[in-house]
C-alpha atoms as an extended CHARMM CRD file, in Angstrom:
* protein
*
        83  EXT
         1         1  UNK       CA             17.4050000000       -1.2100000000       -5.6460000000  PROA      1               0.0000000000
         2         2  UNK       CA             21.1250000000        0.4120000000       -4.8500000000  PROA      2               0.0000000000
         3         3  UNK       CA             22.5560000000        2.6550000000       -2.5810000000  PROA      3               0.0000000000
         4         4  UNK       CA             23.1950000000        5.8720000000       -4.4190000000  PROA      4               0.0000000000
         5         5  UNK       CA             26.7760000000        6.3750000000       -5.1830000000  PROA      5               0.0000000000
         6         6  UNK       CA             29.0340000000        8.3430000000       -2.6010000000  PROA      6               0.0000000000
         7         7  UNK       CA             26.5430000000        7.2050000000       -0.2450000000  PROA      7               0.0000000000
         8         8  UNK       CA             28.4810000000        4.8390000000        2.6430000000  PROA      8               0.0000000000
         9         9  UNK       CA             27.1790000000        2.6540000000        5.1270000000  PROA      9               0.0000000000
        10        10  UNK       CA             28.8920000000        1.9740000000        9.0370000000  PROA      10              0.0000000000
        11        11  UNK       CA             27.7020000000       -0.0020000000       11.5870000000  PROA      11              0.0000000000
        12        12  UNK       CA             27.3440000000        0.3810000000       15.2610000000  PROA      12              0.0000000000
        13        13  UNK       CA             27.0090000000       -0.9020000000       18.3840000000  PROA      13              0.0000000000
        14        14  UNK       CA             23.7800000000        0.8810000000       18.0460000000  PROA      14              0.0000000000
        15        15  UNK       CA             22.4670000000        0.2720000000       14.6150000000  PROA      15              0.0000000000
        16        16  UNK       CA             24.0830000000        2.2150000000       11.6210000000  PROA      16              0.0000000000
        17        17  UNK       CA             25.1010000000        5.2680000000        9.8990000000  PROA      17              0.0000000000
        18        18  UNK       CA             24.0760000000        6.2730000000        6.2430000000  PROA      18              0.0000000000
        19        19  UNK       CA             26.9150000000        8.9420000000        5.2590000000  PROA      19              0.0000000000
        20        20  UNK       CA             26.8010000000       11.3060000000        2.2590000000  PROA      20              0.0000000000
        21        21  UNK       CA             30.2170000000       11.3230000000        1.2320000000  PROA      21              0.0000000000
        22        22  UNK       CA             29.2860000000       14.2750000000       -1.3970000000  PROA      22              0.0000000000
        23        23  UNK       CA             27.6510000000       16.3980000000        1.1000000000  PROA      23              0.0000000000
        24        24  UNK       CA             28.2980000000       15.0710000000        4.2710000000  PROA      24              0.0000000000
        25        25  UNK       CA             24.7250000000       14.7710000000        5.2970000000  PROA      25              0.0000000000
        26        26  UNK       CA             24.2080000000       11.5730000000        7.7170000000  PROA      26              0.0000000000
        27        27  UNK       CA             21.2810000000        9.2010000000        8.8400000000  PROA      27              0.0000000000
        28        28  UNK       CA             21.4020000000        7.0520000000       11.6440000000  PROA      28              0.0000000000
        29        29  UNK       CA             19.3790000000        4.0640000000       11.6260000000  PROA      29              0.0000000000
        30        30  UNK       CA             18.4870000000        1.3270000000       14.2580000000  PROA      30              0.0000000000
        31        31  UNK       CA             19.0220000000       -2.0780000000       13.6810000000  PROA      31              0.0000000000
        32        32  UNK       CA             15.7350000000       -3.0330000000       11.7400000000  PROA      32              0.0000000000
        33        33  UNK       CA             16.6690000000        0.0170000000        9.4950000000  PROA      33              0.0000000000
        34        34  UNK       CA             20.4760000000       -1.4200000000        9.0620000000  PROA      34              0.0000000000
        35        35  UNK       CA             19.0710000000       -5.2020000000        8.0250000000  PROA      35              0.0000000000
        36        36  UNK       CA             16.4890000000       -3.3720000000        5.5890000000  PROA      36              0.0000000000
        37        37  UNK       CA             19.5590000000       -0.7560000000        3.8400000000  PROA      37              0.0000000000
        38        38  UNK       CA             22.1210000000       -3.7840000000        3.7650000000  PROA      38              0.0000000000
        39        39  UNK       CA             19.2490000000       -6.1480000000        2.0360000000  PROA      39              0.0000000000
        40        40  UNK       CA             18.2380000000       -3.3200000000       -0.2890000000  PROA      40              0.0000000000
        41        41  UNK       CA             21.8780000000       -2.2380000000       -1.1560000000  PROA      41              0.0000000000
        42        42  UNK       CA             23.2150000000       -5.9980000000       -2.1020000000  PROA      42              0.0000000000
        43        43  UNK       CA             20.0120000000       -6.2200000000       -4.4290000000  PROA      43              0.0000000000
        44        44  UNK       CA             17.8680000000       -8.1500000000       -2.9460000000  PROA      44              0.0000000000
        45        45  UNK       CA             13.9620000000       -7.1500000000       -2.7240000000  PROA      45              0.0000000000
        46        46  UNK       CA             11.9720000000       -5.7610000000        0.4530000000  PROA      46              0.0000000000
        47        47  UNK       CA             10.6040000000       -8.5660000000        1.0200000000  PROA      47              0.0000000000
        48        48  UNK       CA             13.8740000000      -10.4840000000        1.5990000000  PROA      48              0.0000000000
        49        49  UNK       CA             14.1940000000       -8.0320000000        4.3280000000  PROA      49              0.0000000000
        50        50  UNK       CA             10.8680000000       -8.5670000000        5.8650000000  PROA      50              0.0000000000
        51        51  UNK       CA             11.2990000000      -12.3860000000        6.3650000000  PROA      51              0.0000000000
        52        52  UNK       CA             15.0980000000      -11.5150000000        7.8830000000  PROA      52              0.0000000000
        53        53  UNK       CA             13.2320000000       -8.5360000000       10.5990000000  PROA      53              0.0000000000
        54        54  UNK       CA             10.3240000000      -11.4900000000       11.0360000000  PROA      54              0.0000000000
        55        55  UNK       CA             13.2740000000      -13.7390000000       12.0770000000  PROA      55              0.0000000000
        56        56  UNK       CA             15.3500000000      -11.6650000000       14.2340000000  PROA      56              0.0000000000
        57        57  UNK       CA             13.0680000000       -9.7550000000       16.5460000000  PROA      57              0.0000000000
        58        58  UNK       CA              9.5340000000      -10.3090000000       17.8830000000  PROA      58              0.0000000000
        59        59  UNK       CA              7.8400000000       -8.7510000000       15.4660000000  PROA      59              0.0000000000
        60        60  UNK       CA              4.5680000000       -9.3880000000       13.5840000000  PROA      60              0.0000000000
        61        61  UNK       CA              4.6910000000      -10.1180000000        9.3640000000  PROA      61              0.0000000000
        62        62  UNK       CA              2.3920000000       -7.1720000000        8.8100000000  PROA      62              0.0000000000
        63        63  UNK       CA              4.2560000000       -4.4420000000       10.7320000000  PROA      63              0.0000000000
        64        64  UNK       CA              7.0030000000       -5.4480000000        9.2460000000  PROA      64              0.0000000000
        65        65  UNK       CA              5.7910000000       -5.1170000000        6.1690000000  PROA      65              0.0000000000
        66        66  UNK       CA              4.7620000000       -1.4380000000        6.7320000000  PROA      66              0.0000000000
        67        67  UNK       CA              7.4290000000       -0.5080000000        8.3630000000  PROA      67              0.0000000000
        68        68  UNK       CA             10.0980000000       -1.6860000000        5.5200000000  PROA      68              0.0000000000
        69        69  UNK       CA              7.6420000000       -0.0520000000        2.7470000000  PROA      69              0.0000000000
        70        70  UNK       CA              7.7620000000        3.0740000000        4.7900000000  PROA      70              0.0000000000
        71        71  UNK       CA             11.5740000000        3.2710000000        5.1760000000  PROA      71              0.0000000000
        72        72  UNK       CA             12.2830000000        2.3430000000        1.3110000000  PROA      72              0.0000000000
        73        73  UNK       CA              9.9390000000        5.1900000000        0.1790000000  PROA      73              0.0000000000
        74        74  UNK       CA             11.9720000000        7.5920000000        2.2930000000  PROA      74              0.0000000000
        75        75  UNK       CA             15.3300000000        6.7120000000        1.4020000000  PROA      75              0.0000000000
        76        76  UNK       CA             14.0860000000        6.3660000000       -2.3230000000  PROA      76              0.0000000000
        77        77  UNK       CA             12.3610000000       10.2910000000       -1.5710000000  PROA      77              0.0000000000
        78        78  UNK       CA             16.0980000000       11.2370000000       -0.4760000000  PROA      78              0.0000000000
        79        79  UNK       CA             17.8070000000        9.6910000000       -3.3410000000  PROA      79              0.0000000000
        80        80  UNK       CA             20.0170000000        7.4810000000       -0.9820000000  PROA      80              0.0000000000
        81        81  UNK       CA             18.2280000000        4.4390000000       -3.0360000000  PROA      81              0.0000000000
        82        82  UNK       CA             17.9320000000        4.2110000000       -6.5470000000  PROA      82              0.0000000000
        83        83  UNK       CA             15.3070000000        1.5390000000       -8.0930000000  PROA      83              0.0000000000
């Protein structure tokens, strides 16, 4: 998967920011959402980002695993992902 072109990515003290350059339409996203858009963006698979989330917070394998799943669908539904 990619990040859609024109589509820019900013970190926080906070988490991130997902910024439509084209329309100017933003998404901010906490810090398991930045680790799961930087993972997905440099190529790697879902999964990758599961074992990083597993890793960094105190979080079970299987909620993980839902909760990456459920944030790729959406940014694939709102074209900021391409497969």
């Amino acid at each position: 998967m990619k990040l859609r072109k024109g589509i820019a990515v900013a970190t926080t003290e906070y988490g991130g920011v997902l910024l439509d350059e084209k329309s100017g339409s933003y998404w901010q996203l906490n810090d398991t959402s930045v680790i799961v858009v930087e993972t997905l963006a440099a190529g790697r698979a879902p999964e990758a980002a599961v074992d990083r989330i597993v890793a960094e917070f105190d979080v079970e394998r299987a909620e993980a695993e839902s909760d990456v799943a459920e944030l790729t669908r959406r940014l694939v539904e709102a074209k900021i992902l391409r497969p």
